[in-house]
C-alpha positions in Angstrom: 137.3 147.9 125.9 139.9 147.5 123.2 138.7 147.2 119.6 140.3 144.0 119.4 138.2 142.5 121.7 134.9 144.6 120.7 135.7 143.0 117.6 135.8 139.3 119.3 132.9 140.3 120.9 130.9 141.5 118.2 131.7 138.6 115.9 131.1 136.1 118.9 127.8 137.6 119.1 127.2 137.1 115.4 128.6 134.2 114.8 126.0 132.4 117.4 123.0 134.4 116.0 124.4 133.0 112.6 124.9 130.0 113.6 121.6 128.9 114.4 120.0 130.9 111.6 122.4 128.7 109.1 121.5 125.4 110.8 117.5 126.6 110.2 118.6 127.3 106.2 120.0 123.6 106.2 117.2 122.3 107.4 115.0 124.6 104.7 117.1 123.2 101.9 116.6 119.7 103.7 113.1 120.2 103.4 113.0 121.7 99.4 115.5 118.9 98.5 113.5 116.0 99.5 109.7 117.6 98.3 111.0 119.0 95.3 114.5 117.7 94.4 116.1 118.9 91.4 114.5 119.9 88.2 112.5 122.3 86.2 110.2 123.2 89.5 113.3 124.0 91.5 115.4 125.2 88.5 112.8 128.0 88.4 112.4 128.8 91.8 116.2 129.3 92.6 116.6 131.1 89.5 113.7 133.5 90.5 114.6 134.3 94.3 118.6 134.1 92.2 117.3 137.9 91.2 116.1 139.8 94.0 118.7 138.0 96.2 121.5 139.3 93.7 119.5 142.9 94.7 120.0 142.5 97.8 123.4 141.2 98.3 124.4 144.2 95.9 122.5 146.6 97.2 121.1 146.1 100.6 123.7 143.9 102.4 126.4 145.3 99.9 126.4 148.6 98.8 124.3 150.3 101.5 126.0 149.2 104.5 129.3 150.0 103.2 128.0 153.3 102.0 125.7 154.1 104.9 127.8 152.3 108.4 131.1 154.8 107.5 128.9 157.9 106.9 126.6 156.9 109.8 129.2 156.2 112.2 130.9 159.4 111.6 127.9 161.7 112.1 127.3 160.1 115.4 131.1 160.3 116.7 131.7 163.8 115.4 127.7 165.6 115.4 125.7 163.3 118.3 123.1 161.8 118.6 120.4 164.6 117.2 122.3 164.4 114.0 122.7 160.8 113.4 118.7 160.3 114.3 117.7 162.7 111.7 120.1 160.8 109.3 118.9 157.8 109.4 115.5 158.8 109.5 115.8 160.4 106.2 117.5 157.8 104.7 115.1 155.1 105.8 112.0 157.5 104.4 114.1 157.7 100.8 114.7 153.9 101.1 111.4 153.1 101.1 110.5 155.4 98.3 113.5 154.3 95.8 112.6 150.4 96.8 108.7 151.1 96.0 109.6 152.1 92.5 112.7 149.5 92.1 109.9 146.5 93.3 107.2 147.9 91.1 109.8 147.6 88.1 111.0 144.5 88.6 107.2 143.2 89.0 106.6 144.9 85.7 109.4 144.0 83.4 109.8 140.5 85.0 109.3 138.7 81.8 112.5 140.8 80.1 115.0 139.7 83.5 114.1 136.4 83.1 114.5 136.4 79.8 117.6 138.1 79.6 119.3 136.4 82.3 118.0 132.7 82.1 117.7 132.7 78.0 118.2 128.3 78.5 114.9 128.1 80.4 112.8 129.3 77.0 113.8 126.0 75.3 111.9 123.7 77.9 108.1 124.2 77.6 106.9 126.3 81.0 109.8 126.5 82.6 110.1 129.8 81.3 106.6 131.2 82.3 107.1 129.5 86.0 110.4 131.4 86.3 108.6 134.6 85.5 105.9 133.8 87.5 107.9 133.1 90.9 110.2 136.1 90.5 107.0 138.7 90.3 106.1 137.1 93.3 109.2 137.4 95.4 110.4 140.6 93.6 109.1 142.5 96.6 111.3 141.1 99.3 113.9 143.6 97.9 112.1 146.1 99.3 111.9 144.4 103.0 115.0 143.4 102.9 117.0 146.8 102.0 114.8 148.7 104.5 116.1 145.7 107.2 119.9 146.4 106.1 119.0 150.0 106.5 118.2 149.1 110.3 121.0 146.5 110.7 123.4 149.5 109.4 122.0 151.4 112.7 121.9 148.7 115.5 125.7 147.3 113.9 126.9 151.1 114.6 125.2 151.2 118.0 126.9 147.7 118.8 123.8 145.6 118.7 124.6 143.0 116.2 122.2 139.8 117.7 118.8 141.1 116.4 119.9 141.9 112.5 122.0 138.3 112.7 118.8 136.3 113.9 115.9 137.9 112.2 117.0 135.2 109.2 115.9 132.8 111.1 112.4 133.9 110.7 112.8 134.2 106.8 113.7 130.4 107.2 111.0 129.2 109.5 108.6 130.8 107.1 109.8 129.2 104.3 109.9 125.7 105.8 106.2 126.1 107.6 105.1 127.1 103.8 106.6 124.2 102.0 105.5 121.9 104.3 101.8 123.4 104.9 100.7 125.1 102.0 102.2 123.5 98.9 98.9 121.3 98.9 96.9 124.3 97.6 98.9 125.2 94.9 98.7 123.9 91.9 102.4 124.0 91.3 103.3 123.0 95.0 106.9 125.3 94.8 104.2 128.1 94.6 104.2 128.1 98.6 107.9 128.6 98.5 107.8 132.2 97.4 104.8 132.9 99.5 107.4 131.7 102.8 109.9 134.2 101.3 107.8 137.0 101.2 106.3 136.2 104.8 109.9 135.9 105.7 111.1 139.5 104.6 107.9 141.6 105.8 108.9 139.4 109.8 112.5 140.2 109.6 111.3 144.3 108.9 109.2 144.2 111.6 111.4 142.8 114.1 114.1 145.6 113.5 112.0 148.2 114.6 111.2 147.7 118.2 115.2 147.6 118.7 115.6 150.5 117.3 113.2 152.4 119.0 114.4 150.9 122.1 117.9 152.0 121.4 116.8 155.9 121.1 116.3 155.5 117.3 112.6 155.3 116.4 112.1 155.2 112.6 110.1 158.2 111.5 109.7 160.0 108.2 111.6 162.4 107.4 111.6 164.1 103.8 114.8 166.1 104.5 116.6 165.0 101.1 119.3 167.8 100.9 120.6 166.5 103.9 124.8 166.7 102.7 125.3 163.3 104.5 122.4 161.8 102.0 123.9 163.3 99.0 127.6 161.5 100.5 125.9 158.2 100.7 124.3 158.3 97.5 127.7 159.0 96.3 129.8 156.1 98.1 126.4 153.6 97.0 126.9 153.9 93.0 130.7 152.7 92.9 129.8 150.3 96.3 127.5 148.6 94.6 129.7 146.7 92.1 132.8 147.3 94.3 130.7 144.7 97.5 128.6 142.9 95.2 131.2 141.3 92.6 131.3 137.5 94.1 127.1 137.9 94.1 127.2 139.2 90.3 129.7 136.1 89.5 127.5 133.7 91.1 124.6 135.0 89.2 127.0 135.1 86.2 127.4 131.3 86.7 123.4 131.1 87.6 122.6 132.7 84.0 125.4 129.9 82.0 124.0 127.2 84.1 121.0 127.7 82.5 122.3 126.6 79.0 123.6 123.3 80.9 121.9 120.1 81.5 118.6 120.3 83.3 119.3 120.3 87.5 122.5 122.5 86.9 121.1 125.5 88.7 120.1 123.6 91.2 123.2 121.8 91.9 125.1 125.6 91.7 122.6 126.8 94.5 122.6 123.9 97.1 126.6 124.1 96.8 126.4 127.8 97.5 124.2 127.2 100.3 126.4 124.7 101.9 129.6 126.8 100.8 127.7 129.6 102.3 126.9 128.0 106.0 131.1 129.0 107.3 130.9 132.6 105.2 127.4 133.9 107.0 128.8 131.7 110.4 132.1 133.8 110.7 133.2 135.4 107.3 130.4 137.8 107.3 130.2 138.4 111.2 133.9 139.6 111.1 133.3 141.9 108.4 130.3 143.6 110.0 132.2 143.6 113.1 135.4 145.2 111.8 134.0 147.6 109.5 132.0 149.9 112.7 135.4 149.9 114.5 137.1 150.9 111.0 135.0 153.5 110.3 135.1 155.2 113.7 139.1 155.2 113.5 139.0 156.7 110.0 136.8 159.3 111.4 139.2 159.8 114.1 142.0 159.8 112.1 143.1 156.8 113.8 145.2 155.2 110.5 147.4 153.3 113.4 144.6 151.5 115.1 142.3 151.5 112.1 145.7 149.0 110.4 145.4 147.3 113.9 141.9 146.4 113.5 142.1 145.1 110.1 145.1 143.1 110.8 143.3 141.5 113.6 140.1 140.9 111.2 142.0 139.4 108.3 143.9 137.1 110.7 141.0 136.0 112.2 139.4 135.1 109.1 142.1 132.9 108.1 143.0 130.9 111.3 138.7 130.0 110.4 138.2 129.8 106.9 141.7 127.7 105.8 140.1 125.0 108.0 137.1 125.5 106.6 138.1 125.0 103.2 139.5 121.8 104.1 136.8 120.4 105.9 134.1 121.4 103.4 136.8 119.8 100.2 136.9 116.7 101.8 133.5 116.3 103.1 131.7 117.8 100.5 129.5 114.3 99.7 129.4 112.9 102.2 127.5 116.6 103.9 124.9 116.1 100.2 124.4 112.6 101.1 123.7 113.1 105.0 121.6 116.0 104.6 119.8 116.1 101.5 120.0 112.9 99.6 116.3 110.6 100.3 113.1 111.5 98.1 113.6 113.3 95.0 117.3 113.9 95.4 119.3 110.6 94.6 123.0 109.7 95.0 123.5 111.0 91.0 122.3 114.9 92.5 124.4 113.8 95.4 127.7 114.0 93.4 127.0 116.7 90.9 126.3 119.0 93.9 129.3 117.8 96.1 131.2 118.4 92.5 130.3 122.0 92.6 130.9 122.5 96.5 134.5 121.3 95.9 135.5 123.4 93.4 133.5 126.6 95.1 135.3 125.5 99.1 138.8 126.2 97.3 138.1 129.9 97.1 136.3 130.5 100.9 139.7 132.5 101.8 139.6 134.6 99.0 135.8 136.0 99.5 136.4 135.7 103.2 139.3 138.2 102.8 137.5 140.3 100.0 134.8 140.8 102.5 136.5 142.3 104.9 139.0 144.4 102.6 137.0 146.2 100.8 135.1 147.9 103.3 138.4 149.0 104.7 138.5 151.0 101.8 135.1 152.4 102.3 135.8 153.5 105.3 138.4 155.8 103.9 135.9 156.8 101.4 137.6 155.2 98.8 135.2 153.6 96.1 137.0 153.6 93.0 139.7 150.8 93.7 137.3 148.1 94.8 135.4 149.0 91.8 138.4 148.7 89.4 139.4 145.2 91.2 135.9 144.2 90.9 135.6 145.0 87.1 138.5 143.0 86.5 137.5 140.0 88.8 134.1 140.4 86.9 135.7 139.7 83.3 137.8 137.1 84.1 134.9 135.0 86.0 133.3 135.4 82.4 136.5 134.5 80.5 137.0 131.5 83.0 133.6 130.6 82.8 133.7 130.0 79.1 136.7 128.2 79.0 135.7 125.9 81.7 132.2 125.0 81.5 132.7 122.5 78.3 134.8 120.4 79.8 133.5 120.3 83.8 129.7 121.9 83.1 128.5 123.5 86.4 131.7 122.4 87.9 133.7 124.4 85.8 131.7 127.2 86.7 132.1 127.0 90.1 135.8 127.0 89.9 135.9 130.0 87.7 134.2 131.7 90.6 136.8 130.5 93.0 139.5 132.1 90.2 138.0 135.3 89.9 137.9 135.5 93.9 141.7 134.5 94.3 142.6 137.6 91.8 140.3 140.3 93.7 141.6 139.6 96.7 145.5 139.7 95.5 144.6 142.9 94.0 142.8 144.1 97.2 145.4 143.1 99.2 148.6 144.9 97.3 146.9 148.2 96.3 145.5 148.4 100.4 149.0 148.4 101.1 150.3 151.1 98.4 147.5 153.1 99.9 147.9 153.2 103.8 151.3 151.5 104.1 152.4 148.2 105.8 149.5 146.5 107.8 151.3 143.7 109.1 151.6 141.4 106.0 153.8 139.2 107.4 152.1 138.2 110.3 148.7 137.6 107.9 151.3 135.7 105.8 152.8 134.0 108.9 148.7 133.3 110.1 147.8 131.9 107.2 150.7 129.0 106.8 150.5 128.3 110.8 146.1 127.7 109.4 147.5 125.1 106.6 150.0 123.1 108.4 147.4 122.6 111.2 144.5 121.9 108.6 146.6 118.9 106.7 146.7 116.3 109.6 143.1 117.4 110.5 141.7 116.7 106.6 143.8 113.3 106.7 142.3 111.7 109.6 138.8 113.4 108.5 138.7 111.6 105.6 140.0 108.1 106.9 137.1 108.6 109.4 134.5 109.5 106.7 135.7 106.0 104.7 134.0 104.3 107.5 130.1 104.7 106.2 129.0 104.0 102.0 127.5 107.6 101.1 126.2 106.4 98.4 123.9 103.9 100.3 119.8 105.9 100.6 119.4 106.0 104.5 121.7 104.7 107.8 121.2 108.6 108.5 122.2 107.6 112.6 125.4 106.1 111.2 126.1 108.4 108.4 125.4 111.3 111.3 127.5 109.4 113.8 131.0 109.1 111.2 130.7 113.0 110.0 129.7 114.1 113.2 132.6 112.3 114.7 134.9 113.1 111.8 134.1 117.0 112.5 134.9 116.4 116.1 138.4 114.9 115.8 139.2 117.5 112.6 138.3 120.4 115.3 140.2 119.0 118.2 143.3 118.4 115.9 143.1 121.6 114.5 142.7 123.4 117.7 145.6 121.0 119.0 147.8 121.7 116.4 147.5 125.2 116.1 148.0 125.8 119.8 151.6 123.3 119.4 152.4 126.4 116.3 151.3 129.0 118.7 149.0 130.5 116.9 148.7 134.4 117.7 144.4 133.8 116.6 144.4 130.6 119.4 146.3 132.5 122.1 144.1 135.4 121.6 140.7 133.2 121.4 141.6 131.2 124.1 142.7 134.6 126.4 139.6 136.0 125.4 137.8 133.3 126.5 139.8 132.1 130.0 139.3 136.5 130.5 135.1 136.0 130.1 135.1 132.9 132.0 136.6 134.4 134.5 134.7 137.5 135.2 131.8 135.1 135.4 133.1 133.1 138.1 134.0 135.7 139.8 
């Protein structure tokens, strides 16, 4: 099988498991927006679970799996099997050790974090002490959750991508049976939240493991630390940490400033980032972890050719998705708040802040889509220091931005600044990948991308003369409002789809061949 189509395959694969775990995190936020709305209650809670989920989109989900999959991969294509089990038993037994004293910290000096990185929440009375209170609580799940990347590194490597890509699912059933069932025996009902998230973590851990040990990879301990491959990843982890992690350390950048805003800014920042989230974790993310095993197992061979070919394939993909994305999730960003999350506690005034925020955040999906699966192509030539340096200077300027832009548009200001930030790492990604393996078919990416917005402009048009057809700002009609965005998704796809087959579009041809190929076999 050609790495193109493991590729397809692989991102097919996550992009379903995805799929229904985002659809279960819409219906979670569904659930906390209508019981808790937005205020001081849900200020604190996102800001909490804003700090071990920065951990683990920097650490476990970020640095680790760059750090670990290339290293990983590698051993097992060049040493076997033997090796590669002893390495990842090793580094799972170190894992657990580092994470044990990195969640006993945080649990200890929880009162300092908070303070330091939500200073705005010490002006209202408790808000403060509830933050402070909900992140000791959740702290741990850092320490399931980088022990499940760990595992996710392994199966991804192994080409079993469904089991890592569902088990969030489980974090979000968890949280939804906890708001809904044990909020009543709290005295601060959000309480039960954070008890779902830590439920969540310890089921997603435990569901890792049978795979692996059905895959010939039990997890065993192994105290083997002088292991040369450790001491590589360890390495590759320090500099991988920023390098992945930069959008997540903006976000919380904007998280920390939002604080200082009007009370329900946080909120509005995190429900955007959910929703702007739902086409990253659908496809963004699933073509990253599917490009990066075939990447690093061509860098290992040597394979510079066919490692450009892979990448090529990745970032096209990613477009010929994420442009219409963009457009879809601009002009449809309130009429998605008010279908989904506007009834109860969350009026038609939350409505609008938040669709604010998810407007200025859907202009930058193409630049963290591309970022995402850039700079692990640099990881997999064990390059660390030139995401780093693009990531320090994305960094600044999403402060600089952020400061100049959140007087005038408040949270919506910071939102943009993110977007800003994004569209300069990528740039930066993009020209010093090519001074450092040569041409990688810019051109065609180029080409890609410009066939994407021609065939996105008639599709937002007649989106939005459909959406005009139902008053979002009107509490209920949800069978109508569902029935005009449903429809209005519908007719954007089929133009889209329409239009970029009348460009010929290299992603259609090759989706659709891939497809009529699969279809095939089957009847056969």
């Amino acid at each position: 099988m050609s790495e193109k189509r493991n590729i397809a395959r692989a991102a097919g694969i996550l992009g379903s498991a995805t799929m229904l775990s985002r659809i279960m995190g819409m219906v979670r936020d569904m659930v906390v927006s209508r019981l808790f709305g937005a205020g001081l209650a849900t200020d604190a809670f996102f800001a909490a679970f804003q700090i071990p989920s920065m951990l683990r989109r920097f650490f476990a989900e970020g640095a680790l799996t760059a750090a670990f999959v290339p290293t990983f991969s590698a051993t097992l294509n060049q040493r076997g099997e033997g090796d590669a089990r002893e390495l990842a038993n090793v580094c799972f037994t170190l894992l657990t050790i580092v994470m044990a004293f990195i969640t006993l910290a945080g649990v200890i000096f929880s009162p300092w974090i908070v303070g330091v990185m939500f200073p705005g929440f010490k002006a209202v009375p408790g808000k403060f002490e509830l933050t402070v209170f909900l992140n000791r609580m959740m702290f741990p799940y850092i320490f399931f959750i980088s022990l499940v990347a760990l595992c996710m590194g392994i199966l991804n490597t192994l080409r079993h991508f469904f089991t890592p890509a569902i088990s969030t699912v489980f974090l979000n059933i968890s949280m939804i049976l906890s708001a809904l069932l044990l909020r009543r025996f709290f005295e601060v009902p959000i309480i039960a939240l954070a008890a779902g998230v830590m439920i969540g973590g310890c089921i997603q851990l435990i569901l890792q493991l049978p795979v692996l040990w059905k895959k010939g990879f039990p997890i065993r301990l192994s105290f083997r630390f002088r292991n040369p491959e450790v001491r590589r990843i360890a390495l590759l982890m320090l500099p991988a940490t920023f390098g992945v992690g930069v959008y997540y350390l903006n976000i919380t950048v904007s998280a920390i400033l939002a604080s200082q805003l009007p009370q329900g800014s946080v909120s509005y920042l995190y429900y955007a980032q959910r929703l702007f989230e739902f086409p990253q974790g659908l496809f963004t993310v699933s073509v990253a972890q599917a490009v990066l095993p075939s990447m690093s197992k061509q860098a290992a061979e040597g394979n510079v050719d066919g490692m450009k070919e892979s990448l090529k394939f990745g970032l096209r993909l990613t477009l010929f998705v994420t442009i219409p994305a963009m457009a879809g999730l601009m002009v449809c960003s309130t009429p998605i708040f008010s279908l989904i999350f506007m009834g109860g506690a969350f009026d038609y005034a939350q409505v609008t802040n938040a669709a604010q925020a998810l407007f200025y955040y859907s202009l930058g999906l193409s630049c963290v889509a591309l970022t995402r699966v850039l700079a692990p192509a640099f990881y997999a030539l064990k390059d660390t220091r030139t995401p780093v340096c693009t990531a320090f200077a994305s960094f600044l300027l999403n402060v600089i931005f952020s400061l100049i832009l959140m007087k005038p548009l408040l949270h919506g200001g910071l939102a943009l600044a993110t977007t800003l930030s994004a569209l300069v790492n990528m740039l930066l990604l993009l020209w010093l990948l090519r001074r450092k393996i040569g041409r990688y078919g810019g051109r065609g990416i180029v080409a890609s991308a410009v066939k994407a917005l021609i065939a996105s402009l008639p599709m937002a048009v007649v989106v939005v003369y459909i959406c005009r057809l139902a008053d979002w700002s009107q509490l209920g009609h949800k069978l109508l409002k569902t029935s005009v965005l449903g429809g209005a998704i519908m007719c954007g796809l089929l133009i889209y789809a329409g239009a970029s087959r009348l460009l010929r579009s290299e992603e259609a041809l090759e989706l659709s061949g891939l497809i009529r190929k699969k279809y095939g076999r089957r009847r056969v």
